[in-house]
Steps between C-alpha positions, in 0.01 A plus 500: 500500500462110341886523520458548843340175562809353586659810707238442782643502820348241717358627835716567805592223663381229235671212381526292173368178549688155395142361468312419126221752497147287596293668229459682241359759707635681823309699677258521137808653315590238208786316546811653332814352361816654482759318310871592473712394218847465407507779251620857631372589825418891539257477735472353925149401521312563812243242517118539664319259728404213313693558200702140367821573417667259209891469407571361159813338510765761462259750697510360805929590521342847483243416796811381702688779445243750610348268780190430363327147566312368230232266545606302205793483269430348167751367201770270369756681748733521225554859668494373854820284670430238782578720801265794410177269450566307843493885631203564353313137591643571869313891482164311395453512145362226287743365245345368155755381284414448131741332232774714329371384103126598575275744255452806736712763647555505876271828484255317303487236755456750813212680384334195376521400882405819597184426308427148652538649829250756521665812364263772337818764392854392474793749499796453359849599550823404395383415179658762278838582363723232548443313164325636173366166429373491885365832499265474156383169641385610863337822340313243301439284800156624617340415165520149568143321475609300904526868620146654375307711754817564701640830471894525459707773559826546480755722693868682381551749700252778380359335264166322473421254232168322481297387172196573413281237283154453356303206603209301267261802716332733274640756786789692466815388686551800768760552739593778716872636587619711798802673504526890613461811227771506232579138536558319141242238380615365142262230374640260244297253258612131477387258299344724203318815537291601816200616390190764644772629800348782683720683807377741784717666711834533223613795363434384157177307494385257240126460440456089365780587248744187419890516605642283213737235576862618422426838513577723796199730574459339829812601594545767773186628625482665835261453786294816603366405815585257752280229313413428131305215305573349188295248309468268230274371234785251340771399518792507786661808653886460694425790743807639620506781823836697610415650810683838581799345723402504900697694756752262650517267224341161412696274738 
């Protein structure tokens, strides 16, 4: 399950490493970045070999508090006092301060990085719930033209957002979601109506039909299987999964 990604337990006996990932490759998996940030926290990532794990600002209190190292912590450290980002230079990390009156968000900043360094898919957590005005803008986030061609998802607890967006391709935008049967999938248009959207594997399946933006057809589908596609002639889709919750909890 895709909200699994970050649940992975390493292997038995492996350790996190202090050290920047080389590459954007490891072992020929793409290079991964997982970025924590200073919104709600509801879920403990687990990180893979090779994946580059970014704080911004705020986000890395929440690293030090569940003993995670990040490679690099990222802000204005408006969030952060003295003594907790001399404990986090002493466990490794690289510190890159920006200016407090700058014209990005910390999390803005982060997976712009995340971009420069090699990163094909970024996930996000930490970035929802702890301010409307936050929230809206970090859904947003991925649209940005210095993020094309990296996939963004974010993480709250069971729930899965990513976007879906047509490109200048003739092709259809396609993307496929994993979950397990009776999870929700609820696909929201932003920007204006998303047009020619055709589903396989939802219980209620739309054949290049348009989900008007405003309206709430999207809303509430459920997924049949443990996989389903969705694509997209125009327009942009806010994809949303709640997976059924796990046994034990998220944490």
């Amino acid at each position: 399950r895709p909200a699994n990604l970050i649940r992975i337990m390493p292997a038995e006996g492996s350790q996190q490493s202090n050290m920047l990932p080389s590459s954007g490759k490891e072992e020929g998996v793409l290079l991964r970045a997982v970025i924590i940030a200073n919104g709600e926290l509801n879920n403990r990532p687990q990180l893979e070999a090779g994946d580059l794990l970014i704080a911004a600002d705020g986000g890395a209190r929440h690293c030090l508090r569940l003993g995670l190292k990040p490679h690099l912590v990222i802000g204005d450290f408006d969030s952060l006092d003295p003594d907790e980002l001399a404990a986090l230079r002493q466990a490794g990390a690289e510190i890159v301060r920006h200016p407090r009156r700058k014209d990005a968000t910390d999390l803005e900043l982060a997976l712009l990085v995340a971009r420069e360094r090699g990163a094909a898919q970024a996930i996000v957590l930490g970035a929802l719930g702890a301010r409307w005005d936050q929230t809206v803008a970090n859904l947003l986030l991925p649209l940005s033209s210095g993020l094309t061609g990296m996939p963004v998802r974010l993480l709250d607890g069971e729930h899965e957002l990513l976007l879906l967006r047509t490109t200048d391709s003739p092709k259809p935008a396609e993307i496929e979601v994993h979950g397990l049967p009776g999870d929700t999938v609820s696909l929201i248009p932003l920007g204006g109506d998303a047009q020619g959207v055709r589903t396989l594997g939802l219980e209620y399946p739309l054949h290049a039909e348009t989900l008007f933006f405003g309206a709430t057809r999207g809303v509430s589908n459920v997924l049949l299987d443990k996989a389903a596609t969705i694509s997209l002639q125009t327009g942009i889709l806010l994809v949303v999964i709640i997976h059924a919750p796990l046994e034990g909890g998220n944490i």
